[in-house]
GUBA-806171 format. One line per field, with one value per residue: x, y, z of N, C-alpha, C in turn; residue in three letters. Coordinates in nm, 4 decimals, always signed. Layout:
// GUBA-806171
n.px X,...
n.py Y,...
n.pz Z,...
ca.px X,...
ca.py Y,...
ca.pz Z,...
c.px X,...
c.py Y,...
c.pz Z,...
guba ALA,...
This chain:
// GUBA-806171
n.px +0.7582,+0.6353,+0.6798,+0.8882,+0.9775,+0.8133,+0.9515,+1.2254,+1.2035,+1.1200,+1.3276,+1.4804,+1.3999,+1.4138,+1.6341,+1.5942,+1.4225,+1.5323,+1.7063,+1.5587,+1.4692,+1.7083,+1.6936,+1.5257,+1.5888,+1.7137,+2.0121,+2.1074,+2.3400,+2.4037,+2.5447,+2.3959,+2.1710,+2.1859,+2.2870,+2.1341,+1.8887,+2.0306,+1.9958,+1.7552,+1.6851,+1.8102,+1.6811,+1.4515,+1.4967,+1.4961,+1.7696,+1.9762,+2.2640,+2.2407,+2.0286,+1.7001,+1.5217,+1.6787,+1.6582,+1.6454,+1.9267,+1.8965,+1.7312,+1.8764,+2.0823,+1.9696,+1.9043,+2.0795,+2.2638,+2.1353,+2.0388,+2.2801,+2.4194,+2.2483,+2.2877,+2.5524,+2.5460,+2.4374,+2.6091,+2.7889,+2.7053,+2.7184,+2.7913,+2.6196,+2.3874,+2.3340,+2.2797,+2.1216,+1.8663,+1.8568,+1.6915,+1.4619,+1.4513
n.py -2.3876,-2.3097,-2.5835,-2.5855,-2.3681,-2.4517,-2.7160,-2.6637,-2.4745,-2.6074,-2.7900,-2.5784,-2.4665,-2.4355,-2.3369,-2.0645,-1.9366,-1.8286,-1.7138,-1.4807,-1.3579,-1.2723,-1.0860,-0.8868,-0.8034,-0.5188,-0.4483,-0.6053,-0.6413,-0.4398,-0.6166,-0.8582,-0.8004,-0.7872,-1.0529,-1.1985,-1.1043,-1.1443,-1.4164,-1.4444,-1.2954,-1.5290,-1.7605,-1.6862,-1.6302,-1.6520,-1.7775,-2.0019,-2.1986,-2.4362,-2.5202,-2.5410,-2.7410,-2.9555,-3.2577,-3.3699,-3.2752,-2.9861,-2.9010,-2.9593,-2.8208,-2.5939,-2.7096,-2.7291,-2.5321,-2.3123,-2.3432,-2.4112,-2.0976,-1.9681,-2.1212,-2.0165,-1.7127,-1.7003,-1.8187,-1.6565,-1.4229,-1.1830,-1.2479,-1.2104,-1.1226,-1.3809,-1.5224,-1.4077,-1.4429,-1.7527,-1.9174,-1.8732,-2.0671
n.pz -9.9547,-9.6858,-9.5694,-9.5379,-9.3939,-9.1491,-9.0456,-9.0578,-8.8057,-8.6140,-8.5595,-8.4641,-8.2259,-7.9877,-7.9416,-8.1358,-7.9808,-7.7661,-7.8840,-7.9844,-7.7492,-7.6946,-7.8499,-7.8397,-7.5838,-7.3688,-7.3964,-7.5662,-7.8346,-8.1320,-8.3988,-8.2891,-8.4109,-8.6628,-8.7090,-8.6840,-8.8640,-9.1222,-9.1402,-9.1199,-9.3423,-9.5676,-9.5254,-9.6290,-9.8927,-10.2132,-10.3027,-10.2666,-10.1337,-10.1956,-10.4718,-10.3801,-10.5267,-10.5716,-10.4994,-10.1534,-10.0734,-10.1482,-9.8985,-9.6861,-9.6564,-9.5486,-9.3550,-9.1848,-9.2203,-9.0838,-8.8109,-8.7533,-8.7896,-8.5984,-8.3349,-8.3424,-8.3156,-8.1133,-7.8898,-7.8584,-7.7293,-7.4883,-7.1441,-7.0003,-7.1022,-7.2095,-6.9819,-6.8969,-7.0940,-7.1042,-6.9011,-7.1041,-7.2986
ca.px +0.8346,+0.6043,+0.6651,+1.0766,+0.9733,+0.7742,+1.0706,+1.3571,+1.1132,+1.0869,+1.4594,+1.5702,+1.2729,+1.4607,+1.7757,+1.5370,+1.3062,+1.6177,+1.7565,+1.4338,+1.4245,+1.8093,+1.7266,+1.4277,+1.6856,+1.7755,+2.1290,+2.1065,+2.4336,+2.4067,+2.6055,+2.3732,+2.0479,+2.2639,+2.3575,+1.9402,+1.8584,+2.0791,+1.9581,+1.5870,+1.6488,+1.8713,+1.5642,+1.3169,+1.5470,+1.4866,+1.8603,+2.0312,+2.3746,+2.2001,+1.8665,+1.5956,+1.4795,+1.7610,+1.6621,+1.7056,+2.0449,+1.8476,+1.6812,+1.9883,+2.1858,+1.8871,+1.8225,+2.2332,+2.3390,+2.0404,+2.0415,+2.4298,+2.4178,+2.1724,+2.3920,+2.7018,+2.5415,+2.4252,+2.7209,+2.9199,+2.6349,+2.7849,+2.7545,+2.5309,+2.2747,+2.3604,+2.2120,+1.9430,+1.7859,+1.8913,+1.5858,+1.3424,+1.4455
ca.py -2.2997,-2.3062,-2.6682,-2.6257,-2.3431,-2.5590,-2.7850,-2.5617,-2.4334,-2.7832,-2.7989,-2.4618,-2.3842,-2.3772,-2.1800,-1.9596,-1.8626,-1.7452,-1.5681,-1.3848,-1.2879,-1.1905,-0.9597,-0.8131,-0.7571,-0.4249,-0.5026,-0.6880,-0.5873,-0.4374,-0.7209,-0.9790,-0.7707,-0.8313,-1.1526,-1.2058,-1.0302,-1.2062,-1.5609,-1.4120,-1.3203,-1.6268,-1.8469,-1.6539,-1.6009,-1.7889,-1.7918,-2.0680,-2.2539,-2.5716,-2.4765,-2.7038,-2.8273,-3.0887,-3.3794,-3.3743,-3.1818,-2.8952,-2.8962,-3.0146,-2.7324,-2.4800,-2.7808,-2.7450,-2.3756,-2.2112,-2.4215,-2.3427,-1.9746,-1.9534,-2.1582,-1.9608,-1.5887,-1.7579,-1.8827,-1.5074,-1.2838,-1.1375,-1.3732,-1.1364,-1.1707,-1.4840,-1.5953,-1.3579,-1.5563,-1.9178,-1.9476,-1.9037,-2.1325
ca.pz -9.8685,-9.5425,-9.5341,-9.4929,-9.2685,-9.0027,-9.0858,-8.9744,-8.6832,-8.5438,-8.5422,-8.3601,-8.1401,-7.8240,-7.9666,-8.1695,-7.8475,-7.7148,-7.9652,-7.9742,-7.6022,-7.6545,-7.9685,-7.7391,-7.4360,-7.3605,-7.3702,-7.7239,-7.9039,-8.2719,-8.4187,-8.2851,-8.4775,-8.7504,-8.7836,-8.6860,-8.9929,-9.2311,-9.1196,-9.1726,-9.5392,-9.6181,-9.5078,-9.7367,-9.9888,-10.3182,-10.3479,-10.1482,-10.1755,-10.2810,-10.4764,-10.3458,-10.6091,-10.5700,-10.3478,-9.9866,-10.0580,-10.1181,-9.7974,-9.5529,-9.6676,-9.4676,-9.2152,-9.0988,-9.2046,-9.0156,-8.6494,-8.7085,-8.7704,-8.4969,-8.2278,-8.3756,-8.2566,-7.9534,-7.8141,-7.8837,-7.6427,-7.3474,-7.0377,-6.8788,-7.1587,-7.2131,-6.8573,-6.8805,-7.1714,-7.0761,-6.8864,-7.1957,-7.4417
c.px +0.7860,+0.6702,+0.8270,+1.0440,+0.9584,+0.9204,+1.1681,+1.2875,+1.1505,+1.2377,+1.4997,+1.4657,+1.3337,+1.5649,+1.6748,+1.4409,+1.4199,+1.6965,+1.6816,+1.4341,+1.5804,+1.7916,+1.6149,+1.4646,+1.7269,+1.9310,+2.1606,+2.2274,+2.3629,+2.4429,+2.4906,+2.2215,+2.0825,+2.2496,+2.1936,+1.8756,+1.8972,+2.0072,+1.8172,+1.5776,+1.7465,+1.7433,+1.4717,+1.3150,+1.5066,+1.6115,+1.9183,+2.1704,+2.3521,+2.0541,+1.7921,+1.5376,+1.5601,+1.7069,+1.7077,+1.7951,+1.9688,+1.8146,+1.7392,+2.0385,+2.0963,+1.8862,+2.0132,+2.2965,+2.2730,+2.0539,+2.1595,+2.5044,+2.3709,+2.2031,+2.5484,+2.6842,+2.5048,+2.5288,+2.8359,+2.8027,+2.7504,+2.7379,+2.6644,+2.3865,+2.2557,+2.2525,+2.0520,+1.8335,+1.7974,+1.7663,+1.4358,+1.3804,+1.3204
c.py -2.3085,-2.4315,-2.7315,-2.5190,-2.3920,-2.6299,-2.7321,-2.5255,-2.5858,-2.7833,-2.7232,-2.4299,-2.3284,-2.2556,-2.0375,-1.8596,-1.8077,-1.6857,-1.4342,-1.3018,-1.2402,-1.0504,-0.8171,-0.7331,-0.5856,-0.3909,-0.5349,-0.6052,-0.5543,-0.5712,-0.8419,-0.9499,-0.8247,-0.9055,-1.1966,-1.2254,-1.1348,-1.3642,-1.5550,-1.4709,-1.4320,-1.7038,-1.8259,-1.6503,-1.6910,-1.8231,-1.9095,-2.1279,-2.3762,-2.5139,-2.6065,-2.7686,-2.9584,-3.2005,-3.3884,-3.2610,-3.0335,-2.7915,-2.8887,-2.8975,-2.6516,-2.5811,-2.7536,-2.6220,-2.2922,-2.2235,-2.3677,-2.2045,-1.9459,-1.9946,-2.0812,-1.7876,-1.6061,-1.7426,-1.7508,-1.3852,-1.3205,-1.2050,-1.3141,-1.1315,-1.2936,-1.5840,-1.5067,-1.3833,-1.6916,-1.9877,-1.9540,-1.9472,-2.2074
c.pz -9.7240,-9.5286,-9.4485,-9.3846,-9.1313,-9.0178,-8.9600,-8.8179,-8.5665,-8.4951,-8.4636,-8.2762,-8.0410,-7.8813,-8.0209,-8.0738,-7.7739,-7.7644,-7.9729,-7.8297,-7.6335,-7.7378,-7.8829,-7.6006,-7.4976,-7.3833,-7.5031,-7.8306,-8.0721,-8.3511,-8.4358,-8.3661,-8.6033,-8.8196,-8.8020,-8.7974,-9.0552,-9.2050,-9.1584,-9.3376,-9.6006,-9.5695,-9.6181,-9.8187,-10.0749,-10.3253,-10.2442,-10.2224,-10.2469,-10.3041,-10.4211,-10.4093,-10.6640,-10.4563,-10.2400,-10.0185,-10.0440,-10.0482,-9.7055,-9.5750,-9.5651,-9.3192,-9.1008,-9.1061,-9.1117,-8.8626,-8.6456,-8.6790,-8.6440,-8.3621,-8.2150,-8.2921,-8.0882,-7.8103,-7.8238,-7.8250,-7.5487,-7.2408,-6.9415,-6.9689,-7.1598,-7.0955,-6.8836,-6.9599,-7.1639,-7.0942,-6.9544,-7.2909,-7.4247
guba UNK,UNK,UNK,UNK,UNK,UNK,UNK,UNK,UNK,UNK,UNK,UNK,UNK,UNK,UNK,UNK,UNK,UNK,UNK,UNK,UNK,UNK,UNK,UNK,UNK,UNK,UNK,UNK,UNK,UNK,UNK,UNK,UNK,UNK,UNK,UNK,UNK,UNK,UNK,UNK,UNK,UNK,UNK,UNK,UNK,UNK,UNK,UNK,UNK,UNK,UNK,UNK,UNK,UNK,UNK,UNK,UNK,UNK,UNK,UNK,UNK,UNK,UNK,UNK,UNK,UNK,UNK,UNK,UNK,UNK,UNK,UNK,UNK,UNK,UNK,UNK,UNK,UNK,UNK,UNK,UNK,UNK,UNK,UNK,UNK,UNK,UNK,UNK,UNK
């Protein structure tokens, strides 16, 4: 499990350092705590759409749903948060 964590980590750093400074914003819509959340416990979850104990598939399913979730709440802040986290990815 750490090892798909680092994994995934490696992959979203920049988006995830600014999701973080948006969820930390004063400003930070409900919605976007939200969707935050759910991407948490779908990571930690034992449950996934492909278990991992399948080969690669397993794994891709977290390495492409998570970066995507995570670019998907991104790209739907308000353009005034939006800028005001840019600068710390």
């Amino acid at each position: 499990m750490w090892k798909r964590l680092s994994l995934l980590w490696s992959l979203v750093r920049g988006d995830a350092r600014q999701l973080w400074w948006a969820l930390r914003h004063p400003a930070a819509p409900g919605w976007l705590k939200l969707g935050a959340a759910l991407i948490v416990l779908y990571v930690l979850s034992p449950v996934d759409l492909l278990p991992d104990v399948l080969p690669v598939v397993g794994v891709v399913d977290d390495l492409v749903l998570v970066p995507l979730a995570i670019r998907w709440l991104l790209k739907r802040l308000p353009p005034e948060l939006a800028q005001a986290t840019a600068g710390r990815r």
